[in-house]
N, C-alpha and C positions, 0 to 999 in steps of 0.2 A: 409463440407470438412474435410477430416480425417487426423489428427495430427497425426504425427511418432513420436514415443519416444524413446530414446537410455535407456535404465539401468545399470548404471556406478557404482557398489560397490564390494568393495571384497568378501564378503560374499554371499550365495547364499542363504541362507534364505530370506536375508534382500531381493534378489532381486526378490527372491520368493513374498514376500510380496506386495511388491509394486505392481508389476505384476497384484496380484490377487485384488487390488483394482483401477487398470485400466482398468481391462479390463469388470468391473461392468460399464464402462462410456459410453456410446453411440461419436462416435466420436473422438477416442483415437486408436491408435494402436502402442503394443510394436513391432518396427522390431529390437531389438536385446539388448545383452546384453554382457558387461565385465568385467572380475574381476579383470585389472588392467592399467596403464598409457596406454602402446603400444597398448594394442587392444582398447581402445578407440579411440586413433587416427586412428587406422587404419580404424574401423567402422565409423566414422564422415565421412570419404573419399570414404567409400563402399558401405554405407548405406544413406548418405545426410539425416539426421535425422531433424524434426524442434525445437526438446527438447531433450536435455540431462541431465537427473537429476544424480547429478556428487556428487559423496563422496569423499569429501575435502583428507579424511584419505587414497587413493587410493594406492597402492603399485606402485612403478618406477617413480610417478607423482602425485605431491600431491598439491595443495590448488593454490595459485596465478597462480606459471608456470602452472598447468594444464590448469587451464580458460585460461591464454594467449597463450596457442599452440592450443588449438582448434579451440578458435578466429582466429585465424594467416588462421588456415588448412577450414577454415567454417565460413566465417564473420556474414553470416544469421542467424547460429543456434543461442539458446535461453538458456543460460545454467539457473540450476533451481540447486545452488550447497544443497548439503544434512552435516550435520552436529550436533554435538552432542554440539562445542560450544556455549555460548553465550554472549561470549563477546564481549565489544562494539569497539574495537578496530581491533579485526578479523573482525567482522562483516562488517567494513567500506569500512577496505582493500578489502576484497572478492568483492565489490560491484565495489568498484575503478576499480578493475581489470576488468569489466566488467559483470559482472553475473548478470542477469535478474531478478534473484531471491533469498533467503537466508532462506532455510526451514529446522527448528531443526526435526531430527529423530525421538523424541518423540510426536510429533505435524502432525507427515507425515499421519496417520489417518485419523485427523479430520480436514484437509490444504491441503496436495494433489492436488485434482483437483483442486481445488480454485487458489493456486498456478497456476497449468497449464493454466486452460481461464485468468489470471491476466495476464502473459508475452506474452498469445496470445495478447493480444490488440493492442499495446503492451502496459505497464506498467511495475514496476518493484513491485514486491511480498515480504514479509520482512514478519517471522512469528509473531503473533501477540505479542507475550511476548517478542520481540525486535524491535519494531515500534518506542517506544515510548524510548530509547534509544539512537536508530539511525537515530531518529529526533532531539532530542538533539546534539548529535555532529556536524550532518548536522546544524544546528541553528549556534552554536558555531563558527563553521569553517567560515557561510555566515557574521557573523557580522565580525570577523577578516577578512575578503577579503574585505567587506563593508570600513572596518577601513581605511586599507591599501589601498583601491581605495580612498577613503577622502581624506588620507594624499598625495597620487600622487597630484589628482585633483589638489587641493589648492596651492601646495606647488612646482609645476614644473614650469618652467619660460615660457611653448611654453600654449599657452591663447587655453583653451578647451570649448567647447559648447555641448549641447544636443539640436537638432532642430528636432519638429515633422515633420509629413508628408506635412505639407504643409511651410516648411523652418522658422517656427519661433522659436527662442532661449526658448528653454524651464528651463536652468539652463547656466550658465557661471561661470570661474573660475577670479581670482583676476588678473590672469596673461592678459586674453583677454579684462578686464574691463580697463588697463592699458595699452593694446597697441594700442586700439579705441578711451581711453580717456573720456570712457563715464561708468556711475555707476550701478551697477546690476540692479535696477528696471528702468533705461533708456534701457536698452540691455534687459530685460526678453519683451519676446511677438514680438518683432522687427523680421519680415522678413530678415533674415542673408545676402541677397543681396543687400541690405540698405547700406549696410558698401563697397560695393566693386565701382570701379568706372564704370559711365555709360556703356564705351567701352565694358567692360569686363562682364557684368550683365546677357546680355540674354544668352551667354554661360553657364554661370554659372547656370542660370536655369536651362538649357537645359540637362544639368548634372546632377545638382540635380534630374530632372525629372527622368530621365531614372535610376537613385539609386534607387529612392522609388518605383519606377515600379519591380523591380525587376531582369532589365538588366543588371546591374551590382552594383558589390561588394561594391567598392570601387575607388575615383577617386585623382587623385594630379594635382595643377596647383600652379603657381605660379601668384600671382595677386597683381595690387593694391588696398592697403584697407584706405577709408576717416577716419580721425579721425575728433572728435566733435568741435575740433578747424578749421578744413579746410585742415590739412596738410595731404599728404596723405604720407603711409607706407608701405611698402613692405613687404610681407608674400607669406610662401607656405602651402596653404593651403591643406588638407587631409582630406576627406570625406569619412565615412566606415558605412557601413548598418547595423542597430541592428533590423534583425526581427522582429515582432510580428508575432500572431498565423493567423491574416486578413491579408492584403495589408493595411487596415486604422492604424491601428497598430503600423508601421512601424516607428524607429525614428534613426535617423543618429546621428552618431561623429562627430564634426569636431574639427581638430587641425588645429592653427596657428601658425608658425615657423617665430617668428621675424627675415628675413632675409635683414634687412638696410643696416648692416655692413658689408655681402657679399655682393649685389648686389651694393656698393660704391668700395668695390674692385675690381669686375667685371669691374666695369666704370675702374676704376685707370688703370688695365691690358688692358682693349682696347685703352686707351691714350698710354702707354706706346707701345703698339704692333706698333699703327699707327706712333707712332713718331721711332722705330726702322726699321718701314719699307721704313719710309722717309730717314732716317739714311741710309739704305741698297744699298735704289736707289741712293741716292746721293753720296756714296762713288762707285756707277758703273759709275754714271756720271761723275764723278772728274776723276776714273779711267783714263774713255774713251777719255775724255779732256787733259790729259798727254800723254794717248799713241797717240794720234792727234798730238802734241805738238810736241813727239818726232818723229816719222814720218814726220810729215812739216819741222822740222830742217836735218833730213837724206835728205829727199830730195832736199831742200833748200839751205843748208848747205854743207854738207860732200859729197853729190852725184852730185852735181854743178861742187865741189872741184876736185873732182876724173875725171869728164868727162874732166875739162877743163887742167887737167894735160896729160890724156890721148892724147888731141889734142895737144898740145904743145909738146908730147915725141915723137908722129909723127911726128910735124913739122922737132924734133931734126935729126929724124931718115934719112929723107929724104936730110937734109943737112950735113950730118954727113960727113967727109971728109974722114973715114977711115972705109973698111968694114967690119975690124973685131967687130966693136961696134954694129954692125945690129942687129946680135943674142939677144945678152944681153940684148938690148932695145926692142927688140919683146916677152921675154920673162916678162918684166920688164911690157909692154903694156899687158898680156897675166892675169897676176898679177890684176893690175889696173883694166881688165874687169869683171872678178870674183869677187872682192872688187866690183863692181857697181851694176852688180845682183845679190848677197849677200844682199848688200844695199835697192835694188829695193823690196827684197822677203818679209826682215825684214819688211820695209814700209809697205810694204801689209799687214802681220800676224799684227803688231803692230796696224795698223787703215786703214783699206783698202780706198781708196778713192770713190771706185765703192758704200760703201754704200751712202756718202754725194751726188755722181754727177749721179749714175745712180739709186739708191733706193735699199729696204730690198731686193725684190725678186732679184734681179741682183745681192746682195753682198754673197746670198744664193748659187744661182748656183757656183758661184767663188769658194767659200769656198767648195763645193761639189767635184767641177774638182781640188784645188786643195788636197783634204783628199785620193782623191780616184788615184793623181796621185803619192802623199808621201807614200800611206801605201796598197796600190793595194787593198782597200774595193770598190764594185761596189754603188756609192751612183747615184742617181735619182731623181730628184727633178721634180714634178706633180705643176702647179697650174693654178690654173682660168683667165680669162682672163680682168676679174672686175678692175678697177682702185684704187689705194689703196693710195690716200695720207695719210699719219701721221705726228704725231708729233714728232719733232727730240730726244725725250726723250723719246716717245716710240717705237720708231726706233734702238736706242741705244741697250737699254735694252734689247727688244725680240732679237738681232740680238748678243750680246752677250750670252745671254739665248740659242738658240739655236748651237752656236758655242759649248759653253758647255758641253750641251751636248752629240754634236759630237765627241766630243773628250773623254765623257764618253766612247762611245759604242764604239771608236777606242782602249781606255787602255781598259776596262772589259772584255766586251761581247763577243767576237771572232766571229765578226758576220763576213759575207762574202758579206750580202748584206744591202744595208740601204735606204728607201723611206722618200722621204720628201713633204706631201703634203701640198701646200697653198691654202686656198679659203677663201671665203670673207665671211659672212653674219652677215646680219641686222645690219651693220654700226661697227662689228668685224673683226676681222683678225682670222680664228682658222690656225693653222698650227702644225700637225701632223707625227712625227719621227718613225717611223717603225724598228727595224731590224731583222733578225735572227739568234742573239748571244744563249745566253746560258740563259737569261731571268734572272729573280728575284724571291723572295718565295712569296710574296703578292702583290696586288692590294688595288689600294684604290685612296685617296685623296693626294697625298704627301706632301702637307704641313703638314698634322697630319699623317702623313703613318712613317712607317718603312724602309724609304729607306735612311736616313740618313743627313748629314745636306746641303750637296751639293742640295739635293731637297728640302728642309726643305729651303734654302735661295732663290732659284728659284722663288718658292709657294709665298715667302713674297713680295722678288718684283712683284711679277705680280698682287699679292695682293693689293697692294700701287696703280699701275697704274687701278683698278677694273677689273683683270683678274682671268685669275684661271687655275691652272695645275692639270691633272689628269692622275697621269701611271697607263698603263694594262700591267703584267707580269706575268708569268710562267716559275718554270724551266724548261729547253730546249724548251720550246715555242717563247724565247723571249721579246720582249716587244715593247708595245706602251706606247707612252709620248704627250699628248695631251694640246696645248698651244692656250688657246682663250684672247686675250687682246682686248679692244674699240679702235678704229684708232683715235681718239681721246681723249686727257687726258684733 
């Protein structure tokens, strides 16, 4: 197979030269040549060359940035840079940058080809009168990374391991000998799923497996890990693949991320969640229990009051000896009647009785006939014909919930229409609010969504009784609001 070569120098001697000792080679062919930045690039692009022997010294483009724009224009090519220095700090840099190769001028003779088959391999080519230089710094540089990985190692608090291919701890730091509680030569050679608990083990394999297979990279979970006393400890663990040249080869990282103190706060925050959601429901319930309260006293009370004055102003009216009082008093009765369905309306909006004596779906429709007879929205209410006893606390709740609501997409939405379906299943209640207002900008889960806290407090109670609210919205699409609660709490 025959190698393309670019000839990249100012000079045209020098590329005369080279030329004439490539093309002695069986297997080589120069397809082109330039004497400075631009037309090299432009030939990398015109030409797809497999070598470019590039002189550092190049006119418009010279040394690092050349290798890194050719790189950028030609990831494949092989650059074999050409130069007069030799020093050990050029040298390094040129290489960092990527170059294949690093061949002095005066060396290009009797190194050339040797050069070319060494970055065919691929390998990287270093003339010989700087090998042994820029293996030195290479050395120098490995032991300070060497250092500085020691001093991580050791000295970081999240507990590190090396485990070969088949998961056993080949080296551990002070940090993981301390959070298992057991000492380096109890931890070297130990199968690393020793430490995790039963539940959690053959996952854990099963992961590992498919790491050292070469499925993938790298993996995180969060697990429990035994310590040598019995207590167990919480970590997240991170598993990341360190090649070898085989599959046998092959040996993993793992870190341990003492997470105790998070996941005790975690607990803390779902105590505190649950006990705010009891808080939530029970300030609806106490609500609901006042407006009951005062409702039973309108009624009981003040609307009692009013009818039986009403009857009595007639009895007046009818005995009245004089008839110019007639008027006044029919005006006066006219008064009093207004005061009693006034009275009667309040009663209703305040605590409807339909939902205690005829149930949710009856205090639904009510509330439906009357949204759509106060505010002329067509609402519709759909439902099953399945029998739906509940609990009076989740009765309450979903039926203030969905009032809510309604009377969201009454103020916002400008809808014109509104669907309310109920249906039963698998011992639920889902009941579903439709309209077509003017919609929202996202979708999602609305206790964690962006619709704000009116849904954000919904989510919680329904949360509390083990329900769950989900809105689907778009703007000018509208939106659904979707309410499953257990008919049983």
């Amino acid at each position: 197979m025959t190698t393309r070569i670019l000839l990249a120098d100012e000079y045209q001697i020098v590329r005369q030269g080279l030329r004439a000792l490539l093309e002695k080679e069986t297997g080589l062919e120069v397809v082109g040549e330039a004497a400075s930045g631009p037309a090299v690039m432009r030939q990398v692009q015109d030409l797809a060359p497999d070598i470019v022997l590039l002189d550092l010294a190049l006119p418009e483009l010279q040394g690092v940035e050349a290798i890194r724009q050719i790189l950028a224009a030609s990831p494949h090519v092989k650059i074999i840079a050409l130069s007069i220095y030799a020093d050990r700090r050029f040298v390094v840099n040129i290489l960092k940058a990527g170059a294949s190769g690093y061949l002095l001028k005066d060396c290009a003779c009797e190194e050339l080809t040797k050069a070319i088959r060494t970055v065919r391999e691929p390998k990287t080519f270093i003339s010989t009168g700087l090998s042994d230089i820029v293996a030195q710094d290479y050395i120098e540089a490995l032991r300070d990374s060497e250092a500085r990985f020691r001093t991580i190692f050791e000295e970081t608090t999240m507990g590190i391991a090396l485990v070969d291919k088949d998961g056993r701890i080949v080296e551990c730091n002070r940090a993981l000998q301390q959070l298992l509680g057991y000492s380096l030569t109890e931890l070297v050679n130990q199968v690393f799923t020793v430490f995790v608990s039963p539940d959690d083990a053959s996952r854990c394999k099963a992961l590992f497996r498919e790491l050292v297979q070469g499925k993938q990279d790298s993996y995180q979970v969060e697990k429990k890990f035994i310590r040598q006393d019995g207590r167990s400890a919480w970590g997240r663990l991170s598993v990341s693949l360190i090649r070898g040249v085989k599959v046998g080869d092959h040996r993993a990282l793992c870190m341990i991320e003492d997470i105790a103190a998070q996941k005790q706060a975690e607990k803390e925050i779902r105590t505190y969640q649950a006990q705010l959601r009891s808080v939530a429901s029970e300030l609806s319930l106490t609500e609901e229990r006042e407006r009951r309260r005062l409702a039973t006293d309108l009624h009981d009370h003040v609307g009692q009051i009013l009818a039986l004055a009403q009857i009595k102003l007639g009895a007046i009216r009818e005995s009245a000896p004089s008839t110019h009082l007639i008027e006044p008093m029919d005006e006066v009765r006219r008064l009093i009647e207004q005061t009693i369905q006034y009275t009667r309306s309040l009663t209703f909006e305040l605590s409807p009785p339909i939902l205690y004596d005829l149930g949710f779906e009856a205090a639904v429709e009510w509330l439906a006939e009357l949204i759509q007879e106060q505010h002329g929205i067509t609402v519709k209410v759909q439902k099953d014909r399945s029998a739906r006893p509940m609990d009076d606390e989740i009765r309450v709740i979903l039926f203030q919930t969905v009032r809510e609501l309604l009377a969201n997409v009454v103020k916002h939405a400008s809808a014109k229409h509104i669907m309310v379906f109920m249906a039963r299943e698998d011992g639920a209640l889902q009941v579903k609010i439709e309209d077509d207002g003017l919609g929202m900008g996202s979708s999602g889960d609305a206790a964690n969504g962006p619709f704000g806290f009116g849904f954000f407090s919904i989510g919680e109670r329904l949360k509390y009784l083990g329900g769950h609210l989900e809105v689907v919205s778009e703007p000018g699409w509208g939106t659904r609001v979707t309410l499953k609660v257990p008919l049983k709490y």
